[in-house]
VEXFI-963263 format. One record per residue (C-alpha): residue number from 1; residue in one letter; chain; x, y, z. Coordinates in steps of 0.25 Angstrom, whole numbers. Example, Ala and Ser with C-alpha at 12.3 -4.5 7.8 and 13.67 -1.06 7.14 Angstrom:
! VEXFI-963263
+-----+------+------+-------+-------+-------+
! pos ! code ! unit !  east ! north !    up !
+-----+------+------+-------+-------+-------+
!   1 !    A !    A !    49 !   -18 !    31 !
!   2 !    S !    A !    55 !    -4 !    29 !
+-----+------+------+-------+-------+-------+
! end
This chain:
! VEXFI-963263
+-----+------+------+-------+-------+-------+
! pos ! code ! unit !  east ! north !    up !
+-----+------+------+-------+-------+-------+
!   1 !    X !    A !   407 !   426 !   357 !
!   2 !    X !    A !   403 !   435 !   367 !
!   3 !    X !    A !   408 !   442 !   380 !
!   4 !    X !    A !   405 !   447 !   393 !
!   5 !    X !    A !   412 !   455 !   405 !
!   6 !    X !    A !   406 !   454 !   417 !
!   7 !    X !    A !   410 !   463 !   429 !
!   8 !    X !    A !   405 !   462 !   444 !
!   9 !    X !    A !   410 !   462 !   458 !
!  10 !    X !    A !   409 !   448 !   466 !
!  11 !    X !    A !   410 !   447 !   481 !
!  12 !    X !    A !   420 !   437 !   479 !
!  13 !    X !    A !   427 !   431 !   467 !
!  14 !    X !    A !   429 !   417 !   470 !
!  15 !    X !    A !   415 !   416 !   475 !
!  16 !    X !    A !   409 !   423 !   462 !
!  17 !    X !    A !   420 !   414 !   452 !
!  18 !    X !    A !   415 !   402 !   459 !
!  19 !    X !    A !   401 !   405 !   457 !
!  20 !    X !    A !   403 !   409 !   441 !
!  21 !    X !    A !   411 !   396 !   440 !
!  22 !    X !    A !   399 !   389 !   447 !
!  23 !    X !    A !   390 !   396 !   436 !
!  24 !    X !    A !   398 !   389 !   424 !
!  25 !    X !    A !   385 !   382 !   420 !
!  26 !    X !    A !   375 !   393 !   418 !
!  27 !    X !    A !   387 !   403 !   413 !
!  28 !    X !    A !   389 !   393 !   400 !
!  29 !    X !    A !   375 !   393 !   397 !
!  30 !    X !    A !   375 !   407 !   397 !
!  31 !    X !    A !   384 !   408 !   386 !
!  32 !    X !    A !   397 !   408 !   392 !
!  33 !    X !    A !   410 !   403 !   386 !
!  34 !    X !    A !   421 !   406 !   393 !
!  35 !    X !    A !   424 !   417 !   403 !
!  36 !    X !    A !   436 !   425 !   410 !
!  37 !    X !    A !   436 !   430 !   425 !
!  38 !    X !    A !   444 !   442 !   430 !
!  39 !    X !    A !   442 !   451 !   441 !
!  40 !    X !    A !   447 !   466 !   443 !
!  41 !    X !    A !   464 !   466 !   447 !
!  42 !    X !    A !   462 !   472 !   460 !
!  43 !    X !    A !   445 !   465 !   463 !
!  44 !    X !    A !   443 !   451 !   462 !
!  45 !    X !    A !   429 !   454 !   465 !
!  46 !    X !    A !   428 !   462 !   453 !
!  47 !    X !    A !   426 !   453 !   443 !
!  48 !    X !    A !   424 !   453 !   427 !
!  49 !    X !    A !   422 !   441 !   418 !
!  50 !    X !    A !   423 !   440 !   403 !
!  51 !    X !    A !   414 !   430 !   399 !
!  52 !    X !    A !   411 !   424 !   384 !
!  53 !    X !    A !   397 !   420 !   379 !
!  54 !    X !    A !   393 !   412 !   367 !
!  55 !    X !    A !   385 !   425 !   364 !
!  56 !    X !    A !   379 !   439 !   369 !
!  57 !    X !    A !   365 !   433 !   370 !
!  58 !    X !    A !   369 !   421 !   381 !
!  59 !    X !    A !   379 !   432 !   388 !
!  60 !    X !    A !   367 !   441 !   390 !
!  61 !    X !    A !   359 !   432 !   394 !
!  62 !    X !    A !   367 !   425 !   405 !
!  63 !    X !    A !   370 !   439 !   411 !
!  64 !    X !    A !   357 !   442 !   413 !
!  65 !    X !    A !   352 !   430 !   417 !
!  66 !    X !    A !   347 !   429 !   433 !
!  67 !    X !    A !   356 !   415 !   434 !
!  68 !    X !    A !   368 !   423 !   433 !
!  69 !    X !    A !   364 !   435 !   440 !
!  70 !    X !    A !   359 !   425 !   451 !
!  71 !    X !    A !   372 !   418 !   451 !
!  72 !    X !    A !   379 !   431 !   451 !
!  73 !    X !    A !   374 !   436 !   465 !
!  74 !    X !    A !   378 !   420 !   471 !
!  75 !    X !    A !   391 !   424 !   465 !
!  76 !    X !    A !   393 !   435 !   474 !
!  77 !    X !    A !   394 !   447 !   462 !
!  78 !    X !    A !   391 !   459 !   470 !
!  79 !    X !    A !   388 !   470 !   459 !
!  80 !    X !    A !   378 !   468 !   445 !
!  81 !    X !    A !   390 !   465 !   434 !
!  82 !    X !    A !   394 !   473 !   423 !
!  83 !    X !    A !   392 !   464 !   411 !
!  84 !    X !    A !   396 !   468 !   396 !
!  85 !    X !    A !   393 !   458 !   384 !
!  86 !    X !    A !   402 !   459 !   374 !
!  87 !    X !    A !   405 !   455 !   360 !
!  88 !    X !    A !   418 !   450 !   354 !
!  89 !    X !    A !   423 !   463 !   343 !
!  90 !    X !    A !   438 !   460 !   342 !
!  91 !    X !    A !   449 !   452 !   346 !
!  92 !    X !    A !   465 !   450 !   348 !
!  93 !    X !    A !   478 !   449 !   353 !
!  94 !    X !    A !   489 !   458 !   355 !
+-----+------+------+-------+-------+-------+
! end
């Protein structure tokens, strides 16, 4: 599997999570297998996901697709998003 961390400012959280719930459809035919939401401690506009793809290609090409980038600015993301792909090298627990 693959991930992506996706970083960028919102003008409002709730309104940008309501929107990318909304986008649940498109965001699984991109590729997308689960996800997890945080935002920085003291910025809840701040936000960064970690999200899972089936693989690099699909990741790729969601984030560069004008769907998302279109649904991004109805969502109220106020910046371009720092995106990083990456790919699983090692795992564990302490």
């Amino acid at each position: 599997m693959a991930h992506v961390i996706v970083r960028h400012k919102v003008q409002d959280y709730s309104t940008w999570k309501s929107a990318f719930d909304d986008f649940v459809d498109a965001r699984r035919t991109g590729g997308e297998k689960s996800y997890q939401i945080f935002h920085m401690d003291d910025d809840p506009n701040n936000v960064m996901a970690l999200v899972e793809y089936d693989n690099l290609d699909n990741a790729r090409n969601f984030f560069a697709s004008s769907e998302l980038r279109e649904a991004m600015g109805k969502a109220g993301v106020t910046e371009p998003p720092e995106i990083y792909f990456l790919e699983g090298c090692a795992q564990g627990n302490t």
